[in-house]
C-alpha positions, 0 to 999 in steps of 0.5 A: 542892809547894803553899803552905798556903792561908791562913786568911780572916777568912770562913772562922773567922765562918763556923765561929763561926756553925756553933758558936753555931747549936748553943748553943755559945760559939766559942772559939780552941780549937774554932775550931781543932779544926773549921777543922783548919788555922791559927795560935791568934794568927790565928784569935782575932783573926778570933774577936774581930771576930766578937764584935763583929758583928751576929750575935753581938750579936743571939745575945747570945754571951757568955751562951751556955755553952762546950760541953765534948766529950761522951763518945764513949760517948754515941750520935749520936741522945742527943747533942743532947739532952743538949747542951741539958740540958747548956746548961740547966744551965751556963746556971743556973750561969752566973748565979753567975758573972755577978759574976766575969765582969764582974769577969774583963771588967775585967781583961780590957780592961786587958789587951787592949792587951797582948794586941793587941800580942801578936797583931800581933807574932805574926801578923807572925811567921807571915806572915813564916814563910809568905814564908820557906816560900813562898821555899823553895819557889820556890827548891826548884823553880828548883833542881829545873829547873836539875837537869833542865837539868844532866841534859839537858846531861850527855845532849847532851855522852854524844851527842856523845862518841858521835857523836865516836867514830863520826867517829874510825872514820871518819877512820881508814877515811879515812887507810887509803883515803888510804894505798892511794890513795897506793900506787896513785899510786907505782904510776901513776908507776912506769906513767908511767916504763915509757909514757915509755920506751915513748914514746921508741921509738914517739913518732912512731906515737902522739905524739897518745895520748902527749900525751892521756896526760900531760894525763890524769896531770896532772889526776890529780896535780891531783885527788890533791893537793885530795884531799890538801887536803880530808882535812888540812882535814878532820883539822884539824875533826876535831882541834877537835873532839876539843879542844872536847869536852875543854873540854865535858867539863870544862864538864860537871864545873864543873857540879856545883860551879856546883849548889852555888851555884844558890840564890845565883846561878842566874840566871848559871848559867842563861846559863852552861847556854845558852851550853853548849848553843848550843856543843854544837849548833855542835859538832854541826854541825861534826861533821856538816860532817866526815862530809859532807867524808868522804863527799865523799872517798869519792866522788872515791876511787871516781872514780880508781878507775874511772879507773886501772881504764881505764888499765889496760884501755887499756894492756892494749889497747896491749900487746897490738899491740906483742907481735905 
């Protein structure tokens, strides 16, 4: 939304030159009929410096008639001659008149101080009104970008719910490879109680592969227990993250109320919807930092399952001579 352009003093000295090139004395009323736009209070203080001009003097403007509307019956090619008619005639009248008018320009000099004063005031008035509707409307449009900033917001926080969601799923497919993980551990201690029994009655013949064996248990014990680490770090994230976008969610609903407030103090809220923002996009990060840790997990998960698969190979291997 535009502010009206304001009226110039050139623009009404212009139209009361178009008026009096037709034999016509411009008046507010004309003025303002032809102009389309305006205040009475500025258009006859703009008429009044006009009057008093060079080209006003040199057209003697007072003794030009002010021209009635003609009838729209009249056609467009009859209208000039019947203004000329027309000021012909007023002109004769206006002979009669010249005793009144200088008596009416009398009264009017008493007056005019008056009616300057009225002038001023009001044209105070109308300049004051276009600050107001200039404020509005600057005001109308903050409000305006503050509501888009709202709505981005609102967009932000719906993508980090999703993207919460995703990570749920995600950390219960973890906790279910994590619990398989543990059975296939209480499987390799039962296996590591059957190979130490085992290591009693052969331990001379393979005191060798019995040592290597126990070394490679350890280290998986080791792999097991920073496995345990990484996913209760990554549950905690996790955790923080669901409570961050509680505390978003109830930012999210401050929103409205701080809207309200926007024409009083919309540059806090402003700072207020940054500050949100920034904590979305590190809510974000933290969120894409948990999904790397879980593929992270995946990857150590696939490797102690290559490894019990050749455990179970090589027990295979062993068995196989001690049937026979």
């Amino acid at each position: 939304m535009m502010a009206t352009h304001r009226l110039t003093e050139e623009e009404v000295h212009t139209a009361c030159s178009e008026i009096s090139a037709q034999g016509e004395r411009p008046t507010s009323l004309t003025l303002l009929d032809k102009i389309g736009r305006g205040s009475l209070t500025t258009i006859t203080k703009y008429l009044n410096t006009w009057h008093t001009s060079d080209e006003a003097q040199a057209l003697n403007i007072d003794s030009l008639p002010v021209v009635a509307q003609l009838p729209d019956e009249l056609s467009k090619d009859g209208e000039d001659l019947i203004k000329k008619v027309w000021n012909v005639a007023k002109g004769i009248a206006d002979k009669e008149l010249d005793i009144q008018r200088e008596a009416l320009k009398q009264a009017e000099t008493a007056n005019q101080i008056k009616v300057e004063e009225a002038f001023k005031f009001s044209e105070a008035q109308a300049m004051k009104i276009e600050r107001l509707e200039d404020d509005f409307i600057s005001m109308k449009n903050q409000l305006d970008e503050k509501h888009k900033d709202y709505c981005q917001a609102a967009e932000d926080l719906n993508d980090a719910e999703k993207t919460n969601v995703g990570l749920s799923k995600d950390n219960e497919q973890l906790q279910h490879e994590v619990d398989n993980l543990q059975q296939q551990l209480t499987t390799i201690e039962q296996q590591n109680k059957t190979l130490t029994q085992e290591k009693d009655t052969v331990q001379k013949e393979c005191s060798y592969v019995i040592k290597q064996k126990d070394q490679e248990i350890k280290k998986l014990e080791i792999e097991l227990v920073k496995a345990n680490e990484k996913l209760t770090t990554s549950v905690t994230t996790n955790n923080k993250l669901i409570a961050d976008l509680k505390d978003k969610t109830i930012e999210t609903s401050s929103f409205t109320v701080e809207l309200e407030k926007a024409t009083i103090n919309h540059e806090n809220t402003l700072v207020e919807l940054d500050t949100s923002k920034k904590e979305a996009q590190v809510l974000n990060q933290n969120a894409l930092d948990a999904i790397k840790e879980v593929e992270h997990l995946r990857g150590q998960l696939e490797v102690f399952k290559l490894f019990k698969e050749n455990e179970t190979k090589k027990k295979v291997l062993k068995s196989k001579p001690s049937n026979k």
